[in-house]
C-alpha positions in Angstrom: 64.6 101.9 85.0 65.5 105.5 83.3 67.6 107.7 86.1 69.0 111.4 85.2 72.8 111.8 85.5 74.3 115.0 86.3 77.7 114.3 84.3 80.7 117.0 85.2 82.9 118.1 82.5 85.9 119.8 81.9 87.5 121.3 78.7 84.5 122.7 77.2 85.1 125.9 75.7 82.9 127.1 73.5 79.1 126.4 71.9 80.5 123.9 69.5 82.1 122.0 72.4 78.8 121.5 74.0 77.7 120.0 70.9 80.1 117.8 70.3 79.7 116.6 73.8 76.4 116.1 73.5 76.6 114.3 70.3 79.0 111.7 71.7 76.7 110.9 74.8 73.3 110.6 72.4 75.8 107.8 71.2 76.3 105.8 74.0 73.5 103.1 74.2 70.9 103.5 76.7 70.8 107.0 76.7 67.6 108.8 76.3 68.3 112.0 76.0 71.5 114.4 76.7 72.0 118.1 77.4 74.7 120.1 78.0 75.3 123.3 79.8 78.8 125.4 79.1 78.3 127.7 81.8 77.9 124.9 85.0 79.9 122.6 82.7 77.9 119.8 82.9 76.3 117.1 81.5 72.0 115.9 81.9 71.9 112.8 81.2 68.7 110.9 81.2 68.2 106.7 80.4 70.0 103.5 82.0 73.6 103.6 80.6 76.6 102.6 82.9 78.4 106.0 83.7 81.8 104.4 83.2 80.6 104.1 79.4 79.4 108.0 79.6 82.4 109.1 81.2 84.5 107.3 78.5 82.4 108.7 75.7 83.1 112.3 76.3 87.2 111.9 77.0 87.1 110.0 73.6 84.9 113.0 72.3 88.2 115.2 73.6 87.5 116.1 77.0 87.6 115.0 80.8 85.4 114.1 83.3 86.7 114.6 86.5 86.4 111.5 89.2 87.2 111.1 92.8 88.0 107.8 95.0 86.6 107.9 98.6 87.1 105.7 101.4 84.3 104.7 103.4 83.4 103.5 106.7 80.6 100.6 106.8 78.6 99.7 109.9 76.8 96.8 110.6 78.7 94.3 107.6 79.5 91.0 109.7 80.2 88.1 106.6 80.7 87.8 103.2 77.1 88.2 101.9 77.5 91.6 103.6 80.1 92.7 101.3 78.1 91.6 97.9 74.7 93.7 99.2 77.0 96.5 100.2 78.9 96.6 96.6 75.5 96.6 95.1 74.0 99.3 96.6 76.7 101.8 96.2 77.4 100.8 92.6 73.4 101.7 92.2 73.9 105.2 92.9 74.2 107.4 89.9 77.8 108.4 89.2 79.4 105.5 90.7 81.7 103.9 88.3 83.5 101.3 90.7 83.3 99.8 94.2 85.0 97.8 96.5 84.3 96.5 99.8 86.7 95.1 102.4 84.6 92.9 105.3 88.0 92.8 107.4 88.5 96.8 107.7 85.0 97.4 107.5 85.5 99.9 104.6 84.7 100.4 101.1 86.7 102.3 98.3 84.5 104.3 95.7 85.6 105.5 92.5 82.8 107.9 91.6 82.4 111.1 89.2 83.0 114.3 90.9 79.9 115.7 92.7 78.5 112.8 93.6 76.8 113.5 97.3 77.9 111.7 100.3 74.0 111.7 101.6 73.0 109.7 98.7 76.1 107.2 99.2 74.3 106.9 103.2 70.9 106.7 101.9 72.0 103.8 99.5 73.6 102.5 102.5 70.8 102.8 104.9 68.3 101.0 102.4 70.8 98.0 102.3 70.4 97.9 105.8 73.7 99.4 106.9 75.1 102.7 107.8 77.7 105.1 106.9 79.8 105.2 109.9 81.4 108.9 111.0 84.9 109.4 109.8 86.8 110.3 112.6 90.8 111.7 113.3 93.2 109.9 113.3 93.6 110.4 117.1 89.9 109.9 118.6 89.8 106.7 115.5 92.9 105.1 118.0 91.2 106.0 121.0 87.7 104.4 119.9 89.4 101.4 118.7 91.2 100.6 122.5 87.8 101.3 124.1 86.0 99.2 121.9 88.5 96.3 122.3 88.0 96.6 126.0 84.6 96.7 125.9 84.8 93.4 124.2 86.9 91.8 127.0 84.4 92.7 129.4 81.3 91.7 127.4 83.4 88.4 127.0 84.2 87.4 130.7 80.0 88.0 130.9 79.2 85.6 128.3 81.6 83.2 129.4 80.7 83.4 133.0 76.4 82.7 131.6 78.2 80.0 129.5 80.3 78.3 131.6 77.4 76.1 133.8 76.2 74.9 130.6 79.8 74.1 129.4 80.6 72.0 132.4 77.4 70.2 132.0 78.7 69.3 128.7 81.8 68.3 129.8 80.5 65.6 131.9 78.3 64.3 129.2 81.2 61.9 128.1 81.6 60.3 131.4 78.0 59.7 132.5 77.9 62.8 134.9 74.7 65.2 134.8 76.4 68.1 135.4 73.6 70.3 133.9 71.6 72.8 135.9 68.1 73.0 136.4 66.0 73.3 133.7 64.2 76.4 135.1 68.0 77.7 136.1 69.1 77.0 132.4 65.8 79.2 131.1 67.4 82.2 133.4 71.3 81.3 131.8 70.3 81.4 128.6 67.4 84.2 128.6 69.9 86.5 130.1 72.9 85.7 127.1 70.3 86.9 124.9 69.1 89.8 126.7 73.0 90.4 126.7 73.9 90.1 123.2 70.9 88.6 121.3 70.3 92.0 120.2 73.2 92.8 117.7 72.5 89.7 115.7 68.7 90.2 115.9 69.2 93.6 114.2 71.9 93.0 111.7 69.4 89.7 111.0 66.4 92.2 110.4 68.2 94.4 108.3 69.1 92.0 105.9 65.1 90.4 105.6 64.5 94.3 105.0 66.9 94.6 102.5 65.5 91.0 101.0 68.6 89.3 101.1 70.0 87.2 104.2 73.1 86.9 106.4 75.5 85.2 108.8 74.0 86.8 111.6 71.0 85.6 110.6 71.9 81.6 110.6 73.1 82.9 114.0 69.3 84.3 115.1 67.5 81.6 113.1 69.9 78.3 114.9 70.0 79.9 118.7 66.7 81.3 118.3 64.9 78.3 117.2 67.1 76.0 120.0 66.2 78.8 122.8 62.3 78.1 121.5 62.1 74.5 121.2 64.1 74.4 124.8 61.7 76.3 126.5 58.5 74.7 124.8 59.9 71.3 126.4 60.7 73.2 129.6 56.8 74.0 130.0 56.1 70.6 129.0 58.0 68.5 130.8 59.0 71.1 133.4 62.8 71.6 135.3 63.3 68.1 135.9 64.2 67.1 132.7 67.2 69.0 132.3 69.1 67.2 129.8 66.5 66.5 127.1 66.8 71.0 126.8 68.9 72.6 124.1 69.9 76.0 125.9 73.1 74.8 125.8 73.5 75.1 122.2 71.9 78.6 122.1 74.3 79.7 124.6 77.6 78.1 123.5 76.6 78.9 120.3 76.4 83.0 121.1 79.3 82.6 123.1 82.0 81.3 120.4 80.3 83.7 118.0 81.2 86.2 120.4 84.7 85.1 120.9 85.3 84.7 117.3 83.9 88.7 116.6 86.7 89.3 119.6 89.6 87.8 117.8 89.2 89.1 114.6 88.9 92.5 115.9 92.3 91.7 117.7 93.6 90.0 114.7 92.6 93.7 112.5 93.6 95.9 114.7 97.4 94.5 115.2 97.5 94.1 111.1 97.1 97.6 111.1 100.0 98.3 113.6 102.1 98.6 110.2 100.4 101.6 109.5 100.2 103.3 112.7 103.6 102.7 112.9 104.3 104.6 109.4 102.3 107.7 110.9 103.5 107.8 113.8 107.0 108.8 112.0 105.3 112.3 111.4 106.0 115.1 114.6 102.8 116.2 115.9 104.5 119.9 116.2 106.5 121.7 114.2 108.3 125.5 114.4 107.1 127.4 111.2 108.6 130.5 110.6 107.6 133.9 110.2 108.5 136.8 107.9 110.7 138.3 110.3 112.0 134.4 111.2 110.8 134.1 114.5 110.1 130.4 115.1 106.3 129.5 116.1 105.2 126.0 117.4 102.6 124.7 115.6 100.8 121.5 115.0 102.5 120.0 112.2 98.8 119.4 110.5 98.2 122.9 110.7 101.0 123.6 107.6 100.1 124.1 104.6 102.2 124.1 101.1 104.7 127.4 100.8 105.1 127.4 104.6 108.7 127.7 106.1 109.6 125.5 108.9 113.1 125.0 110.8 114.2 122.0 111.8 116.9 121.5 114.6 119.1 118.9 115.3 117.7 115.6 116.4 114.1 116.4 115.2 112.0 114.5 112.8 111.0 116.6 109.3 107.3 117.2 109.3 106.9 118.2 105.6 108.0 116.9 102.0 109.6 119.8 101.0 113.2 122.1 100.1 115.9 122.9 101.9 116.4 127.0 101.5 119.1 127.6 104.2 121.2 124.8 106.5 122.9 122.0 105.9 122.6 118.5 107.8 123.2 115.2 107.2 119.0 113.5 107.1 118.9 109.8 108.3 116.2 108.2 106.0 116.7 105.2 106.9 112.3 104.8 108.0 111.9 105.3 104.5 114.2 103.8 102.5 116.4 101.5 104.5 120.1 103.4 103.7 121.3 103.3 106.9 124.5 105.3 106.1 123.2 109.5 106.6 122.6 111.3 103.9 123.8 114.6 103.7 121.0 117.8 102.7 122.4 121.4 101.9 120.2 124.4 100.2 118.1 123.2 96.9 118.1 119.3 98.2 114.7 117.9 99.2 113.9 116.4 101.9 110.6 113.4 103.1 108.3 113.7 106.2 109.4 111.6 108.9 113.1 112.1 108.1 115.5 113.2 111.1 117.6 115.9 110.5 121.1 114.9 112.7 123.7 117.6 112.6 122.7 120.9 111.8 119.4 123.0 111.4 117.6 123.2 108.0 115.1 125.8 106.8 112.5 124.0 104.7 110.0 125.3 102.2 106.8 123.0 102.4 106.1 121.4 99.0 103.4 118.6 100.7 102.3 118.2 103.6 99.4 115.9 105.3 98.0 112.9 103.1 100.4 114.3 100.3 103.5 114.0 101.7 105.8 110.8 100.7 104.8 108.7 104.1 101.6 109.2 104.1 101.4 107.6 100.9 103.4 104.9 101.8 100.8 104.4 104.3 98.4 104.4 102.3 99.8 102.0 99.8 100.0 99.6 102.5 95.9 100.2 103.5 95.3 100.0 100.1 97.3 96.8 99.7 95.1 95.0 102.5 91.5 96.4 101.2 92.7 95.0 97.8 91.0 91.7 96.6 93.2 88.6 95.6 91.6 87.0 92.1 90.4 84.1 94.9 88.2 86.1 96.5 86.0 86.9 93.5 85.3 83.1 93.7 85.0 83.0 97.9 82.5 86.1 97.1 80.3 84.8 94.7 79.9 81.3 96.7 79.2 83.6 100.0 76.4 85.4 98.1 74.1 82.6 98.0 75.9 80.9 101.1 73.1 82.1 103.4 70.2 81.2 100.9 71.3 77.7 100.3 71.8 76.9 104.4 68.1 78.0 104.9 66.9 75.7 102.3 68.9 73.2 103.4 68.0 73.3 107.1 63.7 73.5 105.5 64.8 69.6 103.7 66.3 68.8 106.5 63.2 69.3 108.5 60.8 68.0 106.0 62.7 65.1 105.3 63.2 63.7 109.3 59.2 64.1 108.6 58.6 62.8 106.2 61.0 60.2 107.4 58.4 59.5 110.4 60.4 61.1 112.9 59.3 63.3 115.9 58.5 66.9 115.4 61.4 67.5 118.2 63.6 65.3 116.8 63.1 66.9 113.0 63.6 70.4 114.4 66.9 69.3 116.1 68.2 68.0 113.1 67.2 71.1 111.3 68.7 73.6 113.7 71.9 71.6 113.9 72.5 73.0 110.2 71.8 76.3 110.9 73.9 76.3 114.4 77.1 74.7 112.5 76.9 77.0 109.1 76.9 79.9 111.5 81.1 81.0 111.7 81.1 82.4 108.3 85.0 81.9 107.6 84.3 81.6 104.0 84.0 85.0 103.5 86.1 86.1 105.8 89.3 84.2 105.9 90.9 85.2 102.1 90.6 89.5 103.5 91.8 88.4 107.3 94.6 86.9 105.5 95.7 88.9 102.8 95.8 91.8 106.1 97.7 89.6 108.3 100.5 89.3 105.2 100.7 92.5 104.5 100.9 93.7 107.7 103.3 91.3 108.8 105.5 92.6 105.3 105.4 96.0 106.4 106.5 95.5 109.6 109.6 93.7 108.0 110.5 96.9 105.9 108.2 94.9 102.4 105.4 96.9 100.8 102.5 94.7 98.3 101.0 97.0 96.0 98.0 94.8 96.2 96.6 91.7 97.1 96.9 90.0 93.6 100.7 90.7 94.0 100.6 88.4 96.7 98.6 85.5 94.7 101.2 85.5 92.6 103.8 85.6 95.0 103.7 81.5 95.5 105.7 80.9 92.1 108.4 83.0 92.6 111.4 81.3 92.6 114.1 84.2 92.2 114.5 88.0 93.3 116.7 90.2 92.0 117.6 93.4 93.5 118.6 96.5 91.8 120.2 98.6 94.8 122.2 96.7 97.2 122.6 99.9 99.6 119.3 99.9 100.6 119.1 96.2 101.5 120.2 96.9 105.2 118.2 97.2 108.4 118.7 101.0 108.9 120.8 100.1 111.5 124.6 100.4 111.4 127.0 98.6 114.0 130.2 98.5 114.6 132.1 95.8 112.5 135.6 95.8 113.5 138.1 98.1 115.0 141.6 99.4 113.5 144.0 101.1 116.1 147.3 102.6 116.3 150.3 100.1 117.9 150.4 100.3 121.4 146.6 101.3 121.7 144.2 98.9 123.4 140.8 98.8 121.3 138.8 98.8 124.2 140.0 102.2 125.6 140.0 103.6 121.7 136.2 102.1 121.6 135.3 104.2 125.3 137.4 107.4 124.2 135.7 107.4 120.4 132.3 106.4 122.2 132.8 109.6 125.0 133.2 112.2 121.9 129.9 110.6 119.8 127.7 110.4 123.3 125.9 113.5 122.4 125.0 112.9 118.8 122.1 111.3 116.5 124.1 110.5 113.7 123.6 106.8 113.0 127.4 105.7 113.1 127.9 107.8 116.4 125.3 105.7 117.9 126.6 102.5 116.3 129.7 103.6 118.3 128.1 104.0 121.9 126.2 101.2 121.5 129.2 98.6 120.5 130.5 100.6 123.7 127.6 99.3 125.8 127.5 95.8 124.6 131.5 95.7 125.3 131.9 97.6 128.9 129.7 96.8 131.7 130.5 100.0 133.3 128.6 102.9 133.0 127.5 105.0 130.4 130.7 107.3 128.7 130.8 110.2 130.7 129.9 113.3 127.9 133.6 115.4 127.1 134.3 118.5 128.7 
């Protein structure tokens, strides 16, 4: 199918650059036609060729194509055959070179020429059946995601409380005990668990069929939908009475562990991402910019931009990447690179976001600020690090892709062959929905990304940053590490070691007279000093000198 590409282009600079451009795209197979305009400085590009292979044509033809990488947010992705439709569809659009989707964070990295527009990455979405979900700050992104974990509680006690008459039931089964309600009381259980939640899987289920592909949710609306149906037509025909020869049970238990898996893993992703949070959270949310005439103005720190001058007092956290012009301090960096011992800053040094200035006050000339800034990329090293896909995964991805497929068929032998096998109708379709009800967890698909999260977040916390998830593949046969920089191996942390005093001097009063003169400082080894101080004396805090 022939599309038209609108190709952007820097570098041209005259008529004979156009041509030149042009000539090296008519090259590249595929393309139909090409034309080139100097004054929007871009590319038409008509035919079916792969715009990585355009793109590379004109930078070997001596010029660049600019390209951009986005982040996305994905609703409605719930397994691994999710992740393959998603990664289609956007690689579909014209201009995208490269795409990768993460089911655990719910996102999906695009590496796509500049100019590509946003509304047709949503309307690639939207006809795959999914939707691109608001971006929001920071701030309000934290807020939704403690709302929506306690919205899941409470949706949980509800489906456990509808669950748990059939679960008793079931727990008497062993022992001979009919435990099991009424088959007209089951009908009003299980009618109201789907009333509850039947929904979500229904509609994830029915965007997939639209998209012509199939999912985990819907094995979830095809096994509890087909044991809710063939419950109810033996409720009518044998009526209440014959309460255990009903399935509602499985429908219901079914929805309910589906449920409480859903509920995990968002637990599970939101406190792998407490590494990250944690990073931010290093930057001050205000900070005192200065004026022509030097007057100090508080500001929010994400209202800076680069040039700006800020002052920095004692005891506050540096809210830019930038120069020191006037002050001097000694900077604990220790959130950033571990040195526990200060490091001192005078005019011409640099200095990091998230730093804390201890001593003295420093006049700083922004260089970054915001998602430039040292931290933040840090941060997003780490993000990157659990979006990332181990080699594995390619394999877990391509079995998920036909994962779905392959369960259907094999629930339709199933039934035809308990037929065909002379078999009851009922007793075919049980067998049949018992495939579909136990393919229904998908951890296939999602256990290699819940993983690979869980590591890296649990290596950030401990002060160790993956560049990607390969990294950590490989990570299995090392057998030796060798360190470069021993002064940064440290927790950050110094504490006091041992004690040297003068004859005749007791350590214990040198450690409360030396802890008194450090009790109002931030420097690291001043604190090391009132908290040995602490741990030695049971008596109150060192009164402050006079």
């Amino acid at each position: 199918m022939s599309t038209t590409l609108s190709l952007p282009v820097e570098g041209m600079t005259c008529a004979s650059c156009t041509g030149r451009v042009q000539r090296a795209l008519a090259r590249v197979p595929g393309v139909e036609s090409a034309t080139v305009n100097l004054a929007s400085e871009r590319a038409e590009v008509a035919g079916n060729a792969a715009p990585a292979a355009l793109a590379a044509a004109v930078r070997a033809a001596g010029y660049a194509v600019p390209e951009v990488e986005r982040t996305l947010k994905i609703e409605g992705m719930t397994c691994a055959s999710c992740v393959t439709r998603v990664e289609r569809a956007l690689a579909r659009v014209p201009g995208v070179l490269s795409v990768g989707v993460n089911l655990a964070t719910e996102t999906a990295t695009v590496r796509m020429l500049a100019g590509v527009e946003e509304a047709a990455l949503a309307a690639a979405l939207r006809g795959a059946g999914y939707a691109l979900a608001a971006a929001p700050d920071e701030a309000a992104e934290e807020d939704a995601g403690v709302r929506k974990l306690g919205r899941g509680r409470l949706e949980l006690l509800l489906a456990g409380a509808l669950t748990a008459p059939f679960l008793a039931g079931m727990a008497g089964m062993p022992f001979g005990l009919d435990l099991m309600p009424n088959g007209w009381v089951q009908l009003a259980l299980a009618a109201a668990m789907f009333a509850a939640f039947g929904g979500r899987f229904a509609r994830a289920a029915w965007g997939a069929l639209r998209a012509g592909t199939g999912n985990m949710d819907l094995l979830v609306v095809l096994g509890t939908g087909s044991a809710f149906a063939l419950s109810l037509w033996l409720l009518i025909r044998h009526g209440g009475g014959h309460a255990h020869a009903l399935y509602f049970e499985a429908a219901v238990v079914v929805l309910f562990f589906v449920l409480l898996g859903k509920h995990l893993e968002a637990r599970a992703k939101r406190g792998t991402s407490a590494a990250i949070r944690a990073l931010l959270d290093l930057r001050p949310r205000v900070a005192r910019r200065l004026g022509a005439d030097d007057a100090e103005t508080e500001v929010p720190a994400a209202a800076l931009a680069v040039g700006d001058r800020v002052a920095v007092r004692p005891g506050e956290r540096i809210p830019v990447d930038g120069v020191v012009e006037a002050g001097a301090a000694g900077v604990d960096e220790s959130a950033l690179t571990g040195e526990s011992r200060a490091v001192e800053k005078e005019a011409g040094a640099r200095v990091s976001t998230g730093t804390i200035a201890l001593d003295g006050r420093l006049v700083i000339r922004a260089a970054a600020v915001g998602a430039e800034t040292t931290l933040s990329r840090v941060a997003a090293l780490v993000a990157a690090a659990q979006a990332s896909r181990a080699p594995v995964q390619r394999l877990v991805d391509r079995v998920s892709a036909v994962f779905v497929p392959v369960v259907v068929v094999i629930a339709v032998v199933t039934l035809a062959g308990w037929l065909l096998a002379g078999a009851a109708f009922e007793e075919a379709l049980l067998h049949a929905v018992a495939v579909l009800v136990i393919a229904c967890p998908c951890a296939l698909g999602l256990a290699t990304p819940a993983a690979i999260m869980a590591g890296t977040g649990a290596a950030a916390r401990a002060g160790v940053l993956v560049r990607d998830a390969e990294a950590i593949e490989r990570a299995r046969g090392v057998t030796t590490v060798v360190f470069d920089k021993t002064g940064t191996l440290t927790e950050g942390k110094p504490r006091v070691a041992a004690m040297h005093v003068a004859e005749g001097v007791g350590e214990h009063d040198a450690l409360r007279v030396a802890a008194a003169l450090q009790a109002g400082s931030e420097h690291p080894l001043a604190r090391a000093v009132v908290g040995a101080w602490e741990v030695a004396s049971a008596a109150e805090p060192p009164a402050k000198p006079s």
